[in-house]
Biopython code that builds the backbone (N, CA, C, O; Angstrom):
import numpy as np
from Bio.PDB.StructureBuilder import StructureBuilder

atoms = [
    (1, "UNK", "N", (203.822, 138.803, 3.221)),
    (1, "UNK", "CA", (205.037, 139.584, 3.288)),
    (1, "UNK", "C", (205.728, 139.356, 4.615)),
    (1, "UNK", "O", (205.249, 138.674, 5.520)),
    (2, "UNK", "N", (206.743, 139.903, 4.652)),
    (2, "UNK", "CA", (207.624, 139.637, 5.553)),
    (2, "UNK", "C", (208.050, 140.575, 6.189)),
    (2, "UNK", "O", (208.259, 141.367, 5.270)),
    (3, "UNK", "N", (208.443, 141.269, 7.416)),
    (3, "UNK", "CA", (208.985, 142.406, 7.642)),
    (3, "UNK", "C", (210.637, 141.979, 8.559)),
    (3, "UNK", "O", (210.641, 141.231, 9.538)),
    (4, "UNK", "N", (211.625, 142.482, 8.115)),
    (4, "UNK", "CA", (212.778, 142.510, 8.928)),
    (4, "UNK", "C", (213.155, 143.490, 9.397)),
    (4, "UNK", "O", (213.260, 144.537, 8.759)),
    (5, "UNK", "N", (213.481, 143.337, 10.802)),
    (5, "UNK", "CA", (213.943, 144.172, 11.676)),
    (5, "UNK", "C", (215.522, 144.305, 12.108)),
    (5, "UNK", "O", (215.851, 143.432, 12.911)),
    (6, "UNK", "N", (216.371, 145.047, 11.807)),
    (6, "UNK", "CA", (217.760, 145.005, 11.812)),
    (6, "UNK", "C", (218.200, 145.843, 13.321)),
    (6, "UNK", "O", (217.527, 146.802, 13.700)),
    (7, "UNK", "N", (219.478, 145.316, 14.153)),
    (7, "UNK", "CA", (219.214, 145.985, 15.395)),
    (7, "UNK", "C", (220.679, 145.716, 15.753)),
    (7, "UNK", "O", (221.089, 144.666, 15.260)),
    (8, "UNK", "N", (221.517, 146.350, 16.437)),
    (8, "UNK", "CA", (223.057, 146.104, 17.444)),
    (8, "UNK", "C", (224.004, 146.770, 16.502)),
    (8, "UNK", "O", (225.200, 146.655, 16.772)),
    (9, "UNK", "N", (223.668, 147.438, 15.453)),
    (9, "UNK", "CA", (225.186, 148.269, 14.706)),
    (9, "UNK", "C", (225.636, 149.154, 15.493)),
    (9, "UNK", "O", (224.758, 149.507, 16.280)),
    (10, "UNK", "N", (226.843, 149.803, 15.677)),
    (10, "UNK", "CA", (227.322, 150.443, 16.729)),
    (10, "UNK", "C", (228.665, 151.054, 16.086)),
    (10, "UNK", "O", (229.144, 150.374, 15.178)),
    (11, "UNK", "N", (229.422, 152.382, 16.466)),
    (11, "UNK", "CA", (230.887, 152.652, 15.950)),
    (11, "UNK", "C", (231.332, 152.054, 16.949)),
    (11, "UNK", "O", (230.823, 152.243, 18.054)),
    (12, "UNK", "N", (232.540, 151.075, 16.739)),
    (12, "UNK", "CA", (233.675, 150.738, 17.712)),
    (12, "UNK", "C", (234.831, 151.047, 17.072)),
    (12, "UNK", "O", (235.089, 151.587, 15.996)),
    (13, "UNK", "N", (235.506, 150.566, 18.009)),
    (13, "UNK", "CA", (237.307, 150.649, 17.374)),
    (13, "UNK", "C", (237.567, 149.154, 16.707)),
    (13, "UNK", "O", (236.735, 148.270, 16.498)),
    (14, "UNK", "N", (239.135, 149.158, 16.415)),
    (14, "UNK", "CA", (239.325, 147.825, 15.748)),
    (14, "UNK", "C", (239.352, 147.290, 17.034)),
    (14, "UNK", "O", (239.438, 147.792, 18.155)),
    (15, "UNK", "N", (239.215, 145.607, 16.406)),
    (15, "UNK", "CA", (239.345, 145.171, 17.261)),
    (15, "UNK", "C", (237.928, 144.629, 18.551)),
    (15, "UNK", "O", (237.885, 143.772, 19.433)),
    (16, "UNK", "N", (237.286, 145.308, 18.211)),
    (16, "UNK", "CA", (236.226, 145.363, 19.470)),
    (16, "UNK", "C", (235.097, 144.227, 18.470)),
    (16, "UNK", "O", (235.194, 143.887, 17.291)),
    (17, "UNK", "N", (234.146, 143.896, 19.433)),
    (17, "UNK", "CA", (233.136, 143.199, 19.477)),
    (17, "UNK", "C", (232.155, 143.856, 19.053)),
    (17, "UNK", "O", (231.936, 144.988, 19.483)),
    (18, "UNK", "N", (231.048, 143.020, 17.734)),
    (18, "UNK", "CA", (229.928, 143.469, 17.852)),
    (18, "UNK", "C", (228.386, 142.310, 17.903)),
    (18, "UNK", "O", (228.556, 141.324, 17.186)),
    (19, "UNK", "N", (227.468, 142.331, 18.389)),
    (19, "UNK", "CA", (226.404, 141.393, 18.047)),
    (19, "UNK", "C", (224.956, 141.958, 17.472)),
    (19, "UNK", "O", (224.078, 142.441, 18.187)),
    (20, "UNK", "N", (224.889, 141.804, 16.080)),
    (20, "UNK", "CA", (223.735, 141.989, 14.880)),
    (20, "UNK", "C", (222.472, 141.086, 15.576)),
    (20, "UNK", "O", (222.854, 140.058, 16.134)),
    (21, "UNK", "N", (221.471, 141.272, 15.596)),
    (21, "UNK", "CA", (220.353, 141.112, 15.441)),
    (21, "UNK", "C", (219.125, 141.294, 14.384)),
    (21, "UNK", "O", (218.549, 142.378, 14.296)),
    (22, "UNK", "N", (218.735, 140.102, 13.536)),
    (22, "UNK", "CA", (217.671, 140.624, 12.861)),
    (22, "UNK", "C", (216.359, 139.729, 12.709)),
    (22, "UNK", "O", (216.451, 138.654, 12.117)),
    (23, "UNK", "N", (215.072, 140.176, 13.261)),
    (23, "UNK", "CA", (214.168, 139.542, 13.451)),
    (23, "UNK", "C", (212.883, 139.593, 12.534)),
    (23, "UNK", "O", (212.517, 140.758, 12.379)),
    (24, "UNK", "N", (212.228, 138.831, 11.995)),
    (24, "UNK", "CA", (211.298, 139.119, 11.216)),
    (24, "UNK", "C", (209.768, 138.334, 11.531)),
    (24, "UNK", "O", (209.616, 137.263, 12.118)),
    (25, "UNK", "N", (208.893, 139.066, 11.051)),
    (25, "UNK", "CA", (207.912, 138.827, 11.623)),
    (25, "UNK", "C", (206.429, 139.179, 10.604)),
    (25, "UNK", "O", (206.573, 139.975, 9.676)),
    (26, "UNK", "N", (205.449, 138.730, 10.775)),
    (26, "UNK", "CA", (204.230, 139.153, 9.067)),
    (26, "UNK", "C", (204.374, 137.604, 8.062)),
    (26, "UNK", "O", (203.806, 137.272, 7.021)),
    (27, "UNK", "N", (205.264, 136.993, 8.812)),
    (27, "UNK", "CA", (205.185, 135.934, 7.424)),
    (27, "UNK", "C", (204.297, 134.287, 7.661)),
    (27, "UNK", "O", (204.843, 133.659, 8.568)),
    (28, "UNK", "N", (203.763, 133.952, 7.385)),
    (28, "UNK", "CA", (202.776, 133.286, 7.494)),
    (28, "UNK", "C", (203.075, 131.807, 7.600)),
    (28, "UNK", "O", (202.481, 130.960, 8.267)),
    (29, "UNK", "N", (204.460, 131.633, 6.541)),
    (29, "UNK", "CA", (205.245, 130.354, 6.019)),
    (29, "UNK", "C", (206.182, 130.353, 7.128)),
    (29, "UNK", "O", (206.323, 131.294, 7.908)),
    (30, "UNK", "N", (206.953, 129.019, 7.170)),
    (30, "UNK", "CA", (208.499, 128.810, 8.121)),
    (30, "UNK", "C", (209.028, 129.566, 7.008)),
    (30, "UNK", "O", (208.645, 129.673, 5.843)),
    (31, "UNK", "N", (210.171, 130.153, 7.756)),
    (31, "UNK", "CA", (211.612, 130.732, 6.700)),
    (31, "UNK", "C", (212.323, 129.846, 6.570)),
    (31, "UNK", "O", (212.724, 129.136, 7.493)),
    (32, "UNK", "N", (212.693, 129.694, 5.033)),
    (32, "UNK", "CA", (213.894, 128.294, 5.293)),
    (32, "UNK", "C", (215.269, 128.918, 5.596)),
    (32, "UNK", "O", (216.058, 128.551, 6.467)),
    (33, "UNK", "N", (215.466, 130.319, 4.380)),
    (33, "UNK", "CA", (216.912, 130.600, 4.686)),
    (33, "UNK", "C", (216.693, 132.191, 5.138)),
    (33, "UNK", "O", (215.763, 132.878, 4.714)),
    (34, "UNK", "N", (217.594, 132.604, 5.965)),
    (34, "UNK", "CA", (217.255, 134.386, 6.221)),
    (34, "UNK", "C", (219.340, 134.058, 6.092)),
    (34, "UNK", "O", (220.056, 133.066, 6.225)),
    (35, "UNK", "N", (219.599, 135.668, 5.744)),
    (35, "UNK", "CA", (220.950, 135.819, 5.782)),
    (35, "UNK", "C", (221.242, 137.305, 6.409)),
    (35, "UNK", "O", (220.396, 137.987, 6.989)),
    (36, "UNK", "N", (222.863, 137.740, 6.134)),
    (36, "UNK", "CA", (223.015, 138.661, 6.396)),
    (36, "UNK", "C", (224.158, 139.066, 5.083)),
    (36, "UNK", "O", (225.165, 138.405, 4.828)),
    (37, "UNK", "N", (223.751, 140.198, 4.419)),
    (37, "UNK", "CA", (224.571, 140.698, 3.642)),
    (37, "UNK", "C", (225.519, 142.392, 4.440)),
    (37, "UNK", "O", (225.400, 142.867, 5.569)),
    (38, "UNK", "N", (226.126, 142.725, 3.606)),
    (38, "UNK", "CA", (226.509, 143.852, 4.243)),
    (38, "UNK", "C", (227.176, 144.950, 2.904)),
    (38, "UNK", "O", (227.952, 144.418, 2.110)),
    (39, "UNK", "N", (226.911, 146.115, 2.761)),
    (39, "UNK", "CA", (227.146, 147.232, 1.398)),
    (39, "UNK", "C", (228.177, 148.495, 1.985)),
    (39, "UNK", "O", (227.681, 149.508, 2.478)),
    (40, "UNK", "N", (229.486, 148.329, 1.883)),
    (40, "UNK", "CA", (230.156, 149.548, 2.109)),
    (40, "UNK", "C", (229.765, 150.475, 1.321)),
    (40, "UNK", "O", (229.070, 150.265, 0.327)),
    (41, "UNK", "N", (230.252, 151.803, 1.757)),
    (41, "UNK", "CA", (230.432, 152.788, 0.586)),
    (41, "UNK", "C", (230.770, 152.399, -0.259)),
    (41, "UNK", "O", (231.846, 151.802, -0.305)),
    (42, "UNK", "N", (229.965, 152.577, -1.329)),
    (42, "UNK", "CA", (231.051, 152.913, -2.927)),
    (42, "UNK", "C", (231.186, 151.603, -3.070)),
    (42, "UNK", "O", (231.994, 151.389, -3.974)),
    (43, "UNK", "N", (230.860, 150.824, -2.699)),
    (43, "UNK", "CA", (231.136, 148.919, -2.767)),
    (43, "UNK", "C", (229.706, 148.228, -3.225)),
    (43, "UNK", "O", (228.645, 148.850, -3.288)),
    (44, "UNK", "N", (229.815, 147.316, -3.425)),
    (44, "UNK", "CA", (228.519, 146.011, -4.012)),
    (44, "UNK", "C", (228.192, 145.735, -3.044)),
    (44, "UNK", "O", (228.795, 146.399, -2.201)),
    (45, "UNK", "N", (227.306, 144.864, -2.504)),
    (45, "UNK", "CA", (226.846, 144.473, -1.473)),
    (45, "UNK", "C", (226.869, 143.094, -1.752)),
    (45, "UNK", "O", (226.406, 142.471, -2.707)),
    (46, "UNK", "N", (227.734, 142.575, -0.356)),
    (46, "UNK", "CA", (228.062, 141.467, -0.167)),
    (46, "UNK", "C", (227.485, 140.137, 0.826)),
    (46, "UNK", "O", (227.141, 140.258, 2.002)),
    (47, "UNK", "N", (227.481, 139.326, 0.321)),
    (47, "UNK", "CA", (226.923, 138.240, 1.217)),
    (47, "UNK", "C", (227.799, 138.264, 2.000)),
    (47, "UNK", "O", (228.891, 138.611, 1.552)),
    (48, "UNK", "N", (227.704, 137.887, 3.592)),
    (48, "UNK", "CA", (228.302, 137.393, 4.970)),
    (48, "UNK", "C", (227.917, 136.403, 5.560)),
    (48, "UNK", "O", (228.838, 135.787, 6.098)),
    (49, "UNK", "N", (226.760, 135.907, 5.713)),
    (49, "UNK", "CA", (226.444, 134.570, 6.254)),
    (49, "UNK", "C", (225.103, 134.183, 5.706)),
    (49, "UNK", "O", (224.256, 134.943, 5.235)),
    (50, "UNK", "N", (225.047, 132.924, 5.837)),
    (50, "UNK", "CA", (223.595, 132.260, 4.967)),
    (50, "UNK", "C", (223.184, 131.262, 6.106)),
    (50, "UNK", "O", (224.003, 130.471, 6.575)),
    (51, "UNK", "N", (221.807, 131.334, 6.555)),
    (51, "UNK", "CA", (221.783, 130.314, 7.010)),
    (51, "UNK", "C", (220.379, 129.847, 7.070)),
    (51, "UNK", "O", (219.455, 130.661, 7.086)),
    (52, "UNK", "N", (220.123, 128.169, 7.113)),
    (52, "UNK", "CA", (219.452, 127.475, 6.876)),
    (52, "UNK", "C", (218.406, 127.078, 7.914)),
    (52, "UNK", "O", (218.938, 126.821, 8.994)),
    (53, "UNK", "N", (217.451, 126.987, 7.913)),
    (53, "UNK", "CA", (216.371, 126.441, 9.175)),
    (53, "UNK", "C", (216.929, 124.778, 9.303)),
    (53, "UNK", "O", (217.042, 123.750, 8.635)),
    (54, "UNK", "N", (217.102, 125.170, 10.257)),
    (54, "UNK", "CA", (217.596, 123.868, 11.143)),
    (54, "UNK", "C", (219.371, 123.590, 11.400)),
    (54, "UNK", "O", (219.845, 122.508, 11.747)),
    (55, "UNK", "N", (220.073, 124.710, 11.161)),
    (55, "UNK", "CA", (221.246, 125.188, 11.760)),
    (55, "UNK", "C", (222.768, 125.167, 10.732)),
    (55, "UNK", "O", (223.933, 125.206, 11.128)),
    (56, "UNK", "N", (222.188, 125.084, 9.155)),
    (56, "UNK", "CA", (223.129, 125.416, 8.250)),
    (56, "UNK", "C", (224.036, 126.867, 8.317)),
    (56, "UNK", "O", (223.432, 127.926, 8.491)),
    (57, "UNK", "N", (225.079, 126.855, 8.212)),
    (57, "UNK", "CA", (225.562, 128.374, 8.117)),
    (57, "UNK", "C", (226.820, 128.040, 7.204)),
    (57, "UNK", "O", (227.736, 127.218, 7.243)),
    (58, "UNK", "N", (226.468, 128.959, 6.455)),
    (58, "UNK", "CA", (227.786, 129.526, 5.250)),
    (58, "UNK", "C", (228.502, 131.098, 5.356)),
    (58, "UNK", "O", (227.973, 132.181, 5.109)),
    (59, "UNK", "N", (229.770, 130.832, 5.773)),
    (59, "UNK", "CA", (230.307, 132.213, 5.862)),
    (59, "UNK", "C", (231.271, 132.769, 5.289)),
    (59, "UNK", "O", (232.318, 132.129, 5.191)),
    (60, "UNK", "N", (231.173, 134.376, 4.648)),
    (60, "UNK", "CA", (231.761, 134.722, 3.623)),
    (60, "UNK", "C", (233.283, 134.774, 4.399)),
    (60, "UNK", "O", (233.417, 135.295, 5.507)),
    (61, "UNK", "N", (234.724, 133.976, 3.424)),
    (61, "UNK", "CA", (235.677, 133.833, 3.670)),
    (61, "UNK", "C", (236.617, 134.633, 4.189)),
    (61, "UNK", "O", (237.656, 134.185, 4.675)),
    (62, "UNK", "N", (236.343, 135.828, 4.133)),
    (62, "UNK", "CA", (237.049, 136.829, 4.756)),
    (62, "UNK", "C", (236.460, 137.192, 6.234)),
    (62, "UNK", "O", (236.942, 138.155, 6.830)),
    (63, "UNK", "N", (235.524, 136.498, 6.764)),
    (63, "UNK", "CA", (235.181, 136.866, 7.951)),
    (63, "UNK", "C", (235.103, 135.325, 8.712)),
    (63, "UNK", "O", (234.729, 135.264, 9.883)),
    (64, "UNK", "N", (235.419, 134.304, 8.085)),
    (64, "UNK", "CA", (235.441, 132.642, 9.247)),
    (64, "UNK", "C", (236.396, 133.051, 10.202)),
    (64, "UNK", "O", (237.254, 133.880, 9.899)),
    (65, "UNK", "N", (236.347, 132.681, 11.029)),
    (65, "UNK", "CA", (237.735, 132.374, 12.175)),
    (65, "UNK", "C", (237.091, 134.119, 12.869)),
    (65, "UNK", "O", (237.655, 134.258, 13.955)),
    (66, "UNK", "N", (236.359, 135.107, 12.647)),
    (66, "UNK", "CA", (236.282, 136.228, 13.480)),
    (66, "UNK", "C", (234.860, 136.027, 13.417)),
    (66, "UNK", "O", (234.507, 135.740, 14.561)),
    (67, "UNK", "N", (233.759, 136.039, 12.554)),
    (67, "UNK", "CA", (232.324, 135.877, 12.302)),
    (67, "UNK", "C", (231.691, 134.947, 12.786)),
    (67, "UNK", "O", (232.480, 134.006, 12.704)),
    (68, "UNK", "N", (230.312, 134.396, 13.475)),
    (68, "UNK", "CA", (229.404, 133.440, 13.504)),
    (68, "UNK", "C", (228.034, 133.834, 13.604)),
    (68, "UNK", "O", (227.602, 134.882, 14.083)),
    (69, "UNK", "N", (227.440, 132.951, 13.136)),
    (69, "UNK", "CA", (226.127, 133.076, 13.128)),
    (69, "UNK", "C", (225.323, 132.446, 13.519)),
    (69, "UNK", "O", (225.730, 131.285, 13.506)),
    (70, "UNK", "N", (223.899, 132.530, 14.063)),
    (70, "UNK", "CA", (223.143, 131.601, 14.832)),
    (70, "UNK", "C", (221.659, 131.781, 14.124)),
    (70, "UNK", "O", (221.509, 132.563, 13.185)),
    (71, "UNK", "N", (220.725, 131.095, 14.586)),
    (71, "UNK", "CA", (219.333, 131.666, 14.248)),
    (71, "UNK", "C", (218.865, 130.912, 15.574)),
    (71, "UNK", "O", (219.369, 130.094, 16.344)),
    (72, "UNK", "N", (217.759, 131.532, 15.470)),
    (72, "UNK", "CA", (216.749, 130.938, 16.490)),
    (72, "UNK", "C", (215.144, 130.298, 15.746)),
    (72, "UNK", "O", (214.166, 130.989, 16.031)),
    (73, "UNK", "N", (214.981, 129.539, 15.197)),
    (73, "UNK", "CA", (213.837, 129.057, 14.530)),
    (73, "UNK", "C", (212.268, 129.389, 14.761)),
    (73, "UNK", "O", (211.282, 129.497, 14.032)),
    (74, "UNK", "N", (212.600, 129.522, 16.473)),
    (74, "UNK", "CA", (211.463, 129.346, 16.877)),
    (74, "UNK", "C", (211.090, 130.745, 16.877)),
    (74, "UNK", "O", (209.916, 131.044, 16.658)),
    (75, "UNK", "N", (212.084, 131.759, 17.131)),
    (75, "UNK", "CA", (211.739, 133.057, 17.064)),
    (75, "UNK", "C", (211.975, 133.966, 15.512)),
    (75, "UNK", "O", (212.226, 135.170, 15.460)),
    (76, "UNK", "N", (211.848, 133.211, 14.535)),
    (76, "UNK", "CA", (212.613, 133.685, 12.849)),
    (76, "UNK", "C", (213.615, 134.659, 13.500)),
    (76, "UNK", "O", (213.694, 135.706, 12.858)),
    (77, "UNK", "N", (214.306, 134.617, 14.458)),
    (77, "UNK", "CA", (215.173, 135.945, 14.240)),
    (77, "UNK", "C", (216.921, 135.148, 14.277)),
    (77, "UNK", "O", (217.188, 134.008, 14.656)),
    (78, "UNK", "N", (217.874, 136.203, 13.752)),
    (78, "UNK", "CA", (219.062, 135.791, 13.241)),
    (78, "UNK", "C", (220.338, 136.615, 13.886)),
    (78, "UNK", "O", (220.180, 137.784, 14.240)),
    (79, "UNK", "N", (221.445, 136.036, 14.003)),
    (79, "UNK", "CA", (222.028, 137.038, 15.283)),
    (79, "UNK", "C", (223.428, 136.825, 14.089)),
    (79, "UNK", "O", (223.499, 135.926, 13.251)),
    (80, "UNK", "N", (224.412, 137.890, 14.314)),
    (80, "UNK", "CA", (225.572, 137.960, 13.618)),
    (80, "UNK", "C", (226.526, 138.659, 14.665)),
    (80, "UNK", "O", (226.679, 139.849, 14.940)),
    (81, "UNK", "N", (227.156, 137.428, 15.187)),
    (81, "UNK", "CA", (228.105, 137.430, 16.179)),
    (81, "UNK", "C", (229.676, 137.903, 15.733)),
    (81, "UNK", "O", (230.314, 137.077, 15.080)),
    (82, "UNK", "N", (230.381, 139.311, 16.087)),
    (82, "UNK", "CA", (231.152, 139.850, 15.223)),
    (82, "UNK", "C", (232.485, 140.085, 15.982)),
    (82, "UNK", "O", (232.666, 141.030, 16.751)),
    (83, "UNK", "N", (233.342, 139.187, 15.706)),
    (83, "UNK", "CA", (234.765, 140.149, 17.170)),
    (83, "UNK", "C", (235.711, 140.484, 16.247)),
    (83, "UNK", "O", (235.630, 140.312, 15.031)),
    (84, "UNK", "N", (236.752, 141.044, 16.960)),
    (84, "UNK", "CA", (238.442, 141.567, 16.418)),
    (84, "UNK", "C", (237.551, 141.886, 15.041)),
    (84, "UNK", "O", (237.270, 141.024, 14.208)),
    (85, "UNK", "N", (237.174, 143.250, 14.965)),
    (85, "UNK", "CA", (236.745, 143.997, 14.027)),
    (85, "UNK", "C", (237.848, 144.579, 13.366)),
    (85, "UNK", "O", (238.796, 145.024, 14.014)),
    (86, "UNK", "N", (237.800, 144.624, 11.835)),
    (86, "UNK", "CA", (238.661, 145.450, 11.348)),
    (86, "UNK", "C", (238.074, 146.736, 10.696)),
    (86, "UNK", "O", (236.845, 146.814, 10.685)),
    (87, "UNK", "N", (238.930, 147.950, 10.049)),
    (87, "UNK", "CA", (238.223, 148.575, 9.420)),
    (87, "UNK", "C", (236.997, 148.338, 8.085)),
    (87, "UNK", "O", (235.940, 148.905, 7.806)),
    (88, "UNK", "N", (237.829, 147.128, 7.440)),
    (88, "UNK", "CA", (237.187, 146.834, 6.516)),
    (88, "UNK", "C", (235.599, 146.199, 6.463)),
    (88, "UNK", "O", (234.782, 145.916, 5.587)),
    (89, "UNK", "N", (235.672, 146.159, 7.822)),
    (89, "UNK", "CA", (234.185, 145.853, 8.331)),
    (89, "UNK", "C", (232.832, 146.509, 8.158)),
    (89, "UNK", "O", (231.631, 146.253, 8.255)),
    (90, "UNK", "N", (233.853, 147.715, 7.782)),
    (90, "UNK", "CA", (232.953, 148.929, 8.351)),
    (90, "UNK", "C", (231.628, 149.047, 7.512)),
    (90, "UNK", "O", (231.859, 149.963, 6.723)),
    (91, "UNK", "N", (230.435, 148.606, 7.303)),
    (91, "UNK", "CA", (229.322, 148.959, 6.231)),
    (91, "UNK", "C", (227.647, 148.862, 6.903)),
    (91, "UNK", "O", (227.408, 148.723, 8.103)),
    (92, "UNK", "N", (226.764, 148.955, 5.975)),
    (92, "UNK", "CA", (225.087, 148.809, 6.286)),
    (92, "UNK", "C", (224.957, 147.158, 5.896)),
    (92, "UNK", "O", (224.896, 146.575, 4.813)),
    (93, "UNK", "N", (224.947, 146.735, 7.174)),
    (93, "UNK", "CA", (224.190, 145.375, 7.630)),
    (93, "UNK", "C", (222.907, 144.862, 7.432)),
    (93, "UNK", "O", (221.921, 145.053, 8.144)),
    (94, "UNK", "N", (222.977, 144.302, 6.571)),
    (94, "UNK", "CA", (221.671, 144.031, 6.050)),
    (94, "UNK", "C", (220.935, 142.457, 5.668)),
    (94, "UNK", "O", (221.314, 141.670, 4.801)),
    (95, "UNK", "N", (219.813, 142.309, 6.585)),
    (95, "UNK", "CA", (219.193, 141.142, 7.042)),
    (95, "UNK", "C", (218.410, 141.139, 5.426)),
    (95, "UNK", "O", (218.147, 142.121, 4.732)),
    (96, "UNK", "N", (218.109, 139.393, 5.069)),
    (96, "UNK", "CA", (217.372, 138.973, 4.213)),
    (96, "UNK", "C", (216.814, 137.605, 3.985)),
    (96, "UNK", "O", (217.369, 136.519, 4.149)),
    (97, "UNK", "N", (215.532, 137.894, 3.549)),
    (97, "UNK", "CA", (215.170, 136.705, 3.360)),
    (97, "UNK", "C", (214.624, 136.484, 1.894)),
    (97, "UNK", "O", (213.991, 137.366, 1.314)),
    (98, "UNK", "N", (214.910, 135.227, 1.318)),
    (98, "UNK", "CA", (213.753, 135.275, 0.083)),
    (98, "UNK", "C", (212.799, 134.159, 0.369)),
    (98, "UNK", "O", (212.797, 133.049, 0.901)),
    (99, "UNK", "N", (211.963, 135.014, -0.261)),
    (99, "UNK", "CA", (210.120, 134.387, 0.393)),
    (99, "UNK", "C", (208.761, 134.678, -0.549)),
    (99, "UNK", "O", (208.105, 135.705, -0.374)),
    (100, "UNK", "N", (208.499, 133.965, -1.275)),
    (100, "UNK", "CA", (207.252, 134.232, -1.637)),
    (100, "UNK", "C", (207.366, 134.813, -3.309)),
    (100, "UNK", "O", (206.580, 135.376, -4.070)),
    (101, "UNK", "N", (208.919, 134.298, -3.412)),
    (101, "UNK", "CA", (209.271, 134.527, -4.833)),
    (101, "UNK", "C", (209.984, 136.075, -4.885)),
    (101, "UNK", "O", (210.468, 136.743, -5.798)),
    (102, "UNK", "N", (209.845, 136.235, -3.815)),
    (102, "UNK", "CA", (210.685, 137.922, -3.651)),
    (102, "UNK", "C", (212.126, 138.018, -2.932)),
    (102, "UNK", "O", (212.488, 136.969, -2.398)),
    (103, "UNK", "N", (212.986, 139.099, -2.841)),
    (103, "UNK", "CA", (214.056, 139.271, -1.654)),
    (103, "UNK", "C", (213.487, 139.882, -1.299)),
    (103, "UNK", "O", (212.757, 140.682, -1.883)),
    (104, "UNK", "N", (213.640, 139.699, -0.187)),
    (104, "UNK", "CA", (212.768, 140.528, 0.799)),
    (104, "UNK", "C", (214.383, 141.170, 1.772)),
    (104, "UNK", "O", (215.325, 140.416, 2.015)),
    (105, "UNK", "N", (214.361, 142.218, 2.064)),
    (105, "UNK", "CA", (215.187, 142.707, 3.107)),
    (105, "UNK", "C", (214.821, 143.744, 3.698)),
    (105, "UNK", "O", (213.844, 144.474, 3.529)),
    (106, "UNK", "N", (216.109, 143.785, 4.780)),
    (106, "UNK", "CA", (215.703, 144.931, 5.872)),
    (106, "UNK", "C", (216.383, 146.382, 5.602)),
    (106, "UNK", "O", (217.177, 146.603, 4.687)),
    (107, "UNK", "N", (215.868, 147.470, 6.697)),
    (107, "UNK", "CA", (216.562, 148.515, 6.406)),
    (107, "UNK", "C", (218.011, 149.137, 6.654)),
    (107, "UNK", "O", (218.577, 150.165, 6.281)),
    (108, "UNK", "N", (218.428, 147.806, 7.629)),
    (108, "UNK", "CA", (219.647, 147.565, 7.740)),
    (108, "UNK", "C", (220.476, 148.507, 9.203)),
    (108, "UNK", "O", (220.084, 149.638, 9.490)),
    (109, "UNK", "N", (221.449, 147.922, 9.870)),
    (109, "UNK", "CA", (222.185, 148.454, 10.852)),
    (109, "UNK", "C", (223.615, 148.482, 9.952)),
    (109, "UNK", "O", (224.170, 147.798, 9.091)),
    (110, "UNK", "N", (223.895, 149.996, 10.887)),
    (110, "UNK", "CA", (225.170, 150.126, 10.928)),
    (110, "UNK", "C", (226.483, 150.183, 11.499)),
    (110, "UNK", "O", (226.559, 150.759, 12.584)),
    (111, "UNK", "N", (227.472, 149.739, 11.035)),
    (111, "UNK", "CA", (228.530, 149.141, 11.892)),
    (111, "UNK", "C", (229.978, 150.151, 10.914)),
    (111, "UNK", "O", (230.383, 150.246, 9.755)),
    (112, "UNK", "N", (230.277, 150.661, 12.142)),
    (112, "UNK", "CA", (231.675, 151.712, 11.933)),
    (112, "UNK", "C", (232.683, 151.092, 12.839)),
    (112, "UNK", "O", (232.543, 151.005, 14.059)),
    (113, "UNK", "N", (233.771, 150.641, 12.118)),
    (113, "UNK", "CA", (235.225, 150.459, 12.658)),
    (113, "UNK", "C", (236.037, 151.221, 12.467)),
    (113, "UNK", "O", (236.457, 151.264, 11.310)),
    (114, "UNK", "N", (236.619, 152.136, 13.448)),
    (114, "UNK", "CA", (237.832, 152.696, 13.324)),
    (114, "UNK", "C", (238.902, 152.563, 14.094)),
    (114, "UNK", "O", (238.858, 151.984, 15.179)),
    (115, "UNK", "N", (240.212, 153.214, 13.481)),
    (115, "UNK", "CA", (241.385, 152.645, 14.235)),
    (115, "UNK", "C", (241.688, 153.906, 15.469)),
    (115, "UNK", "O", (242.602, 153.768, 16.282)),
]
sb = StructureBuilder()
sb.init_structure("model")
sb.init_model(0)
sb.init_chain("A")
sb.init_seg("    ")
for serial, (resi, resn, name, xyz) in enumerate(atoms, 1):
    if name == "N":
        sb.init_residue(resn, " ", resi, " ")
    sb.init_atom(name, np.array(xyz, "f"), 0.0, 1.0, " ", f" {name:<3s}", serial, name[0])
structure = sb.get_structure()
């Protein structure tokens, strides 16, 4: 099993900066892919970035040009680099990996934008 650790959600205003952290640790295998999804209120929960061991990243289209993402391999942990926040930002951040034939995810950070 796997355990993820979700960490840096914060209320800001628009506009402002945020940096996600999520680290995981218990797993025995390399991770190939860990991501970050994110679930507003009352909303589906959406993919935001995907990324690949050895420095793939896919990012959901409404956040390129403000969003990036990094990993660190050596440490399984995954960072979600966030600026010029809008409201629509606003939801539970949530780290994942699938592993071992499971999704595995975290309990997630939260991130409040207001104007």
């Amino acid at each position: 099993q796997v355990q993820l650790v979700e960490s840096g959600g914060a209320s800001v205003q628009v506009g402002e900066s945020l940096t996600l952290t999520c680290a995981a640790s218990g797993n025995t295998e390399p991770l190939r892919d860990m991501g970050w999804f994110r679930q507003a209120p009352g909303k589906n929960r959406e993919m935001v970035a995907l990324l690949s061991r050895g420095g793939g990243v896919n990012l959901r289209n409404s956040v390129r040009g403000r969003f990036s993402a990094t990993r660190d391999d050596a440490k399984d942990t995954i960072y979600l680099q966030m600026t010029n926040l809008r409201n629509e930002d606003t939801a539970l951040y949530l780290c994942w990996v699938p592993l071992g034939g499971r999704m595995n995810w975290g309990h997630g950070t939260l991130v409040t934008v207001s104007s």
